[in-house]
LUMLOGU-391052 format. One record per residue: x, y, z of N, C-alpha, C, O in turn; residue number from 1. Coordinates in steps of 0.2 Angstrom, whole numbers. Layout:
<nodes>
> X:Y:Z:X:Y:Z:X:Y:Z:X:Y:Z:NUM
...
</nodes>
This chain:
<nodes>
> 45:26:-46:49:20:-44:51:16:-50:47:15:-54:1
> 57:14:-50:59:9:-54:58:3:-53:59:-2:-57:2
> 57:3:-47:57:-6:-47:48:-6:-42:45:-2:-41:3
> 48:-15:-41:40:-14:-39:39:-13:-30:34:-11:-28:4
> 45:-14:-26:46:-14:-20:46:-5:-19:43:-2:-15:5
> 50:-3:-25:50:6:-22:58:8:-18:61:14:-19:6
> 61:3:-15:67:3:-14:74:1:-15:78:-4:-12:7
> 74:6:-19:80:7:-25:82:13:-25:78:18:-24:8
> 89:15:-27:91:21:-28:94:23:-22:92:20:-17:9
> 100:29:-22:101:33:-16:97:35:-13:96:30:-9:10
> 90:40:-11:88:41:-7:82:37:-4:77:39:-7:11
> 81:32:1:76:29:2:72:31:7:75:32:12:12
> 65:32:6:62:35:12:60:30:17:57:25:16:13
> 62:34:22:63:27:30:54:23:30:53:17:32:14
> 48:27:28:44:25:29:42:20:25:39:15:27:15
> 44:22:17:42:16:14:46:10:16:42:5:16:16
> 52:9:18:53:5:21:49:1:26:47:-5:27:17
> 48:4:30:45:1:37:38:-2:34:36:-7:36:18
> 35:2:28:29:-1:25:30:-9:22:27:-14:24:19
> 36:-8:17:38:-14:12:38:-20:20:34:-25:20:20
> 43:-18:26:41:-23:31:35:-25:32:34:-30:30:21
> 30:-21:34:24:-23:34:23:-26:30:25:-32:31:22
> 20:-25:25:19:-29:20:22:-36:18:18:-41:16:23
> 27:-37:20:31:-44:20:27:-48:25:24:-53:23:24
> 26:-45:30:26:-48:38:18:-51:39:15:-55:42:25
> 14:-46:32:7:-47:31:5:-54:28:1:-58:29:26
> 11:-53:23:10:-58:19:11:-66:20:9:-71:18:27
> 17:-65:26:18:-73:29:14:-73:35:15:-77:40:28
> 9:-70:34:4:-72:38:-3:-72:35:-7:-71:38:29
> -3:-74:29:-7:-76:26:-12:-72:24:-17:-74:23:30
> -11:-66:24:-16:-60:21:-13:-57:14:-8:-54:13:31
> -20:-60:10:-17:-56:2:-14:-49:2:-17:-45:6:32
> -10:-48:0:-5:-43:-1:-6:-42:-9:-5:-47:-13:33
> -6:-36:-13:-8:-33:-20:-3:-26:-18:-4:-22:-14:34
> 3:-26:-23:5:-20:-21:6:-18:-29:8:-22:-33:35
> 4:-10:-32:6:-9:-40:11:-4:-39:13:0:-34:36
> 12:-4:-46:18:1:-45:15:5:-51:16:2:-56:37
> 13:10:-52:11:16:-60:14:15:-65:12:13:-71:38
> 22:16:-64:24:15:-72:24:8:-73:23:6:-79:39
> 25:3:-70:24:-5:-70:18:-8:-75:18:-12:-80:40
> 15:-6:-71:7:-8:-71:1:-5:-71:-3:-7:-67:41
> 0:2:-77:-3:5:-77:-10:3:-77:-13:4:-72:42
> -12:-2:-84:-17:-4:-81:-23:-6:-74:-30:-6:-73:43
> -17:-8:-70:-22:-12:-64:-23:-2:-62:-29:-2:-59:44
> -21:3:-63:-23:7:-60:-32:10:-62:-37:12:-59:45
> -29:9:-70:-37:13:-73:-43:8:-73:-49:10:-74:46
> -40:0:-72:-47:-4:-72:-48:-4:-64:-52:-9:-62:47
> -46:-1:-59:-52:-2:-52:-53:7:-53:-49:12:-53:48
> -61:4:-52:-64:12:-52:-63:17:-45:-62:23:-46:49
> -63:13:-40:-60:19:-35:-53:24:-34:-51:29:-32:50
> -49:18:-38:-42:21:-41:-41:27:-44:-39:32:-43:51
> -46:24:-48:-48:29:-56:-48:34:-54:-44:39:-55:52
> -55:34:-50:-58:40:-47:-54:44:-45:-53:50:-48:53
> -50:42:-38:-43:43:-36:-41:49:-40:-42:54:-40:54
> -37:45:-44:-31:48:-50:-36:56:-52:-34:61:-50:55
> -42:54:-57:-46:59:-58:-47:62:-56:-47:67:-60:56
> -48:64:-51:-49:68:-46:-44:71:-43:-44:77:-42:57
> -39:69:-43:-34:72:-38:-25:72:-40:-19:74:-38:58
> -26:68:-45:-17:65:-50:-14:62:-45:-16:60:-39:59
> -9:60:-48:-4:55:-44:-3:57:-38:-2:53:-34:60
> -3:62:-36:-1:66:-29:-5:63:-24:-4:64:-18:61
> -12:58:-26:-14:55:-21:-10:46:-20:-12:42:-15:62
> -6:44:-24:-4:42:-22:2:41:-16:5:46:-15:63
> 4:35:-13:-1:31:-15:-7:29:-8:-7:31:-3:64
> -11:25:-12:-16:23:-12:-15:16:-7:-13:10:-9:65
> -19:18:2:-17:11:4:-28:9:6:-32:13:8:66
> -26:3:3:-34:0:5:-32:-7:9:-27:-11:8:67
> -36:-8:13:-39:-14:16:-46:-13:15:-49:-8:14:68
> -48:-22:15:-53:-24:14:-58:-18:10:-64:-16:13:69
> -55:-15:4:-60:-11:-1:-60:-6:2:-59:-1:-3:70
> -59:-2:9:-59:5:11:-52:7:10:-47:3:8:71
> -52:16:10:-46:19:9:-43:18:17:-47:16:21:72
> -35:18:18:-33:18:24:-27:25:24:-25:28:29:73
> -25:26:19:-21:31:16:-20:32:10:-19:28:6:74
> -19:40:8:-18:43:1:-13:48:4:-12:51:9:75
> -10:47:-5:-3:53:-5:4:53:0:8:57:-2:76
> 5:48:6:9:46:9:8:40:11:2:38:11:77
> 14:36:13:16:31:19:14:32:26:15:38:28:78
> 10:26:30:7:27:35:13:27:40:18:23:40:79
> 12:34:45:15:32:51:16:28:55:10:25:55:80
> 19:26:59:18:20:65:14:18:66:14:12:67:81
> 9:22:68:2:21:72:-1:20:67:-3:14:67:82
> -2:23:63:-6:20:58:-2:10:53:-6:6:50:83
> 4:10:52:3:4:51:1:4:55:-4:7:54:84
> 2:-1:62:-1:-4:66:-9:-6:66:-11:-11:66:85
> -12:-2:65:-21:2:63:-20:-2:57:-22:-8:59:86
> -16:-1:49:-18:-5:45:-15:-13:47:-18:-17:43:87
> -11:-16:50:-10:-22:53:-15:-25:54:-17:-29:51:88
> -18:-21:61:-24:-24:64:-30:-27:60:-34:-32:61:89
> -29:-21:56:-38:-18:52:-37:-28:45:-41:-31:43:90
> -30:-28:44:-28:-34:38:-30:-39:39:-33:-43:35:91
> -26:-40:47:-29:-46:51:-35:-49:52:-37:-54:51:92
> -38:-43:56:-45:-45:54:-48:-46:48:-54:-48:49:93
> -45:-46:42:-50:-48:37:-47:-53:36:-49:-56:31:94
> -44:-58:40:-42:-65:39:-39:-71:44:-37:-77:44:95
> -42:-64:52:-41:-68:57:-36:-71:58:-37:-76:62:96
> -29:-67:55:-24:-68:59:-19:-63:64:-20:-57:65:97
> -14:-66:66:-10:-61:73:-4:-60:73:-2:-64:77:98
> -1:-56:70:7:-54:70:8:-55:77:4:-55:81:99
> 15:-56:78:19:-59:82:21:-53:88:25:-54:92:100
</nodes>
């Protein structure tokens, strides 16, 4: 990705979008949001060990990498519908709040 959103360029994949929404929609609701990008921010990758691991084990193809509260939620794609909602929910509760 060239930028840190992911969407950029002709072809956008409908689902990253629908994530980046998420994502937004988390964040004005008051749940930390951390999003990296690889070539950006290499670092943040190799200094968290479950990342690491991650990578190690399986190369970039497990990217990316979705965590709530420390657990994995998804690797290697963007969550479908059901599952944002599952990661919505799962956010929420780490801060007790409620999308609209």
């Amino acid at each position: 990705m060239c930028c840190s959103t992911g969407l950029c360029g002709n072809d956008i994949d409908p689902a990253l979008v629908s994530f980046a929404a998420l994502l937004q929609q988390l964040s004005q609701k008051g749940v930390t949001v951390e999003r990296f990008n690889l070539s950006q921010q290499p670092m943040a990758f190799v200094q968290n060990p479950a990342v690491k691991a991650f990578l190690d084990k399986d190369g970039v193809e497990v990217l990316p990498l979705i965590f709530v509260g420390g657990e994995v939620h998804a690797k290697g794609r963007y969550p479908t519908d059901a599952e944002r909602e599952a990661l919505a929910s799962a956010a929420l509760d780490e801060t007790d709040g409620v999308l609209p």
